[in-house]
N, C-alpha and C positions, 0 to 999 in steps of 0.2 A: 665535473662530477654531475652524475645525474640525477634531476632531482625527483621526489615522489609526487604522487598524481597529486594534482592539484584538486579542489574540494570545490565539487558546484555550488552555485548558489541553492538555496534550498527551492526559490520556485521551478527549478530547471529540475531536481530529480522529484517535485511532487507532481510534475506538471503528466508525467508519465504514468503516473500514479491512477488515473482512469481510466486508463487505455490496457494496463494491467489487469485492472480489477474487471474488464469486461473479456478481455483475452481468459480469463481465469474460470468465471464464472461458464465460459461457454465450455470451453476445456470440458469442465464437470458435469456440465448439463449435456456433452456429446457422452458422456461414459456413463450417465445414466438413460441416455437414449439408448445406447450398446446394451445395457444390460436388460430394459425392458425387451431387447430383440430377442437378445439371446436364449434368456429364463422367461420369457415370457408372462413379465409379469407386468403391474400397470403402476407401482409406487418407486420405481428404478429414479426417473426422473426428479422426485420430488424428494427422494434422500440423497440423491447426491447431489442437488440445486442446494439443500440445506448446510449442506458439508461444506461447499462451495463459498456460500454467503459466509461462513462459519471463518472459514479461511480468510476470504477479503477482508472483515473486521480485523478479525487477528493483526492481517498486516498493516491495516490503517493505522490502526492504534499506534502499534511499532512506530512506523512511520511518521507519525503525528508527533509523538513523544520524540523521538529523535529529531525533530524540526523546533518542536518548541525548548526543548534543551541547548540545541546549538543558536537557537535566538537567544537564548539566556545567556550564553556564552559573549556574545559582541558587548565592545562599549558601549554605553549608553551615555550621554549629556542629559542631566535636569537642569533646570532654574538655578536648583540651588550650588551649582556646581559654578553654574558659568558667572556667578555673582563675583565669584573668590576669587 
């Protein structure tokens, strides 16, 4: 039987995680260059640069919080365990 995807370690899917956020931000900053061409205006670039950043947080967060949750998930050993 076949089994389901196995679950990266967390540094292997954050590690992507800037390489994302730069792919991303360029994304936006290309379609607010588009726009200033197009409509001919000169603030195209720096509301969709804002949107952009706007986005990347979003996801970090996500992303952060899903990392420190599944760190919260693994056993952990204290002191006071390994005395017993």
């Amino acid at each position: 039987m076949a089994e389901g995807p196995k679950q990266q370690p967390s540094w292997i899917r954050l590690s992507g995680l800037g390489i994302e956020m730069v792919a991303a931000l360029g994304l936006f900053l290309l379609v607010g260059y588009w726009w200033d061409r197009h409509f001919g205006t000169s603030w195209g670039m720096v509301i969709w640069g804002v949107v952009g950043l706007v986005g990347i947080m979003y996801n970090l967060i996500r992303q952060s919080l899903r990392a420190f949750k599944d760190a919260g998930n693994g056993q952990r050993t204290t002191d006071s365990d390994e005395k017993r």
